[in-house]
C-alpha positions as CSV (number, residue, x, y, z in Angstrom):
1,X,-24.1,12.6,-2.6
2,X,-24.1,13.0,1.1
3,X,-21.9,15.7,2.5
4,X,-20.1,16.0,6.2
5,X,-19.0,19.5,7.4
6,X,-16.5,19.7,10.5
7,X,-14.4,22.2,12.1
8,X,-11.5,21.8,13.7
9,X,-9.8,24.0,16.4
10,X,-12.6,26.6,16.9
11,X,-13.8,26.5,13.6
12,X,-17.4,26.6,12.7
13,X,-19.2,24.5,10.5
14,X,-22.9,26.1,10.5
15,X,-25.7,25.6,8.0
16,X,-25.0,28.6,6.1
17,X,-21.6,27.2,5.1
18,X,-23.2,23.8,5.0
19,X,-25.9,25.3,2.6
20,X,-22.7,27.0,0.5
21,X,-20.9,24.2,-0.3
22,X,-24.4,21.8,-1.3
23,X,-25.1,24.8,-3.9
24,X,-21.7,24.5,-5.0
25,X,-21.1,21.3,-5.2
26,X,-24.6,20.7,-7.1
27,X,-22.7,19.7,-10.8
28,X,-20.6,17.5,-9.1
29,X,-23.1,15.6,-7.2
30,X,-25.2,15.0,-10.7
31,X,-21.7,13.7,-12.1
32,X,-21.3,10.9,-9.3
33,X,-23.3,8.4,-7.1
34,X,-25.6,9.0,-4.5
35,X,-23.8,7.1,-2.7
36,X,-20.6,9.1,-2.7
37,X,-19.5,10.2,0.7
38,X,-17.8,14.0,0.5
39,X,-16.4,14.9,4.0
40,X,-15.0,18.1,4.3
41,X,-12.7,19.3,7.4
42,X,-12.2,23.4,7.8
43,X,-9.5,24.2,9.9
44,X,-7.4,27.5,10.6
45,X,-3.7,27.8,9.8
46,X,-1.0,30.1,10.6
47,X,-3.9,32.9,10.1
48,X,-5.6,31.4,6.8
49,X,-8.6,29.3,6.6
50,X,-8.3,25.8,5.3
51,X,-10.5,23.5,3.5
52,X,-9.6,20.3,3.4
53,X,-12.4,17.2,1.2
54,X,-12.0,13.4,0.7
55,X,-14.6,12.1,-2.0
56,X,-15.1,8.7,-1.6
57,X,-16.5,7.1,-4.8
58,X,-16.9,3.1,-5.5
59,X,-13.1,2.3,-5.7
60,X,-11.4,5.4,-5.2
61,X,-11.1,8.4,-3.1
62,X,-10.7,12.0,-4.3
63,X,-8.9,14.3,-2.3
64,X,-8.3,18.1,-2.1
65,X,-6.9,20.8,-0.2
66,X,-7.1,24.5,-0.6
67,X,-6.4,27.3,2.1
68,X,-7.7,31.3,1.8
69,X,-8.2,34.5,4.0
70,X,-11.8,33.1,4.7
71,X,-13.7,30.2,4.8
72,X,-16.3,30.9,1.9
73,X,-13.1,31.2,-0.5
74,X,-11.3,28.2,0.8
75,X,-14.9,26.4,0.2
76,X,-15.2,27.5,-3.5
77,X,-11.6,26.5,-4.7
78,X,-12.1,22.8,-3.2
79,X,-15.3,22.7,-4.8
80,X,-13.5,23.6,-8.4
81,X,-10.8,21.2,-7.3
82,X,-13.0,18.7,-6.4
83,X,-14.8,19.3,-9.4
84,X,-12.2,19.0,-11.9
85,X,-10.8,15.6,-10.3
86,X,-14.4,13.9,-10.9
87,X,-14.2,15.0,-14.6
88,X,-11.0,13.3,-15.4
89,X,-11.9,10.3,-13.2
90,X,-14.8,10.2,-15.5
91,X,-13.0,10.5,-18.6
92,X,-10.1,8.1,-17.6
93,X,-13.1,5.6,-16.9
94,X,-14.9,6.3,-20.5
95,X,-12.0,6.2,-22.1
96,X,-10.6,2.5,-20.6
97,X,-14.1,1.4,-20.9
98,X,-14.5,2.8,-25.1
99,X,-11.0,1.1,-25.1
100,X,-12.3,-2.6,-23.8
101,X,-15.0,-2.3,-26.1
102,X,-12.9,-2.0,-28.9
103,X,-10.3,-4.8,-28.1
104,X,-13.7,-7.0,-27.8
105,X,-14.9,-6.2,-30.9
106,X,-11.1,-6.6,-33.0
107,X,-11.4,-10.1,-31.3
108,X,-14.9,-11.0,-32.8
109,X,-13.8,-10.1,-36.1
């Protein structure tokens, strides 16, 4: 999974955030492609750091926005956001393609 960090309005995306967000984002990177693009915009907002990701996998984009007291924080919840959104795109997938599988077989019989 490749990962883009920007900041917007005098925010700054370093390599220690950058380095952050690859550690947390580790079990979701396993669970999709390497393909999967994960850009993530930090901005500030009325005094409060926010995260904002877009996930694009093959045929759908994932999209998440969380907003804390610091940066780090803001990170973490998008990343259990994020998270949480590839495991029920998963499971919606594995279930519709267990489903197909079983309307194949009824047929055969």
């Amino acid at each position: 999974m490749r990962i883009e960090l920007r900041g917007r309005g005098g925010q700054v995306a370093d390599e220690e955030l950058l380095s952050k967000v690859e550690k947390k984002l580790g079990k979701v990177a396993k669970q999709v492609s390497p393909l999967a693009e994960l850009t993530i915009e930090l901005k500030e907002e009325r005094g409060e750091q926010v995260a904002e990701g877009a996930l694009r996998l093959k045929g759908v984009t994932l999209r998440a926005r969380e907003q804390a007291s610091d940066a780090g924080h803001a990170l973490n919840l998008l990343a259990d956001d994020l998270a949480r959104q590839v495991k029920k795109h998963r499971d919606k997938r594995r279930a519709r393609r267990e489903a197909h599988r079983a309307a194949a077989q009824q047929q055969a019989v």
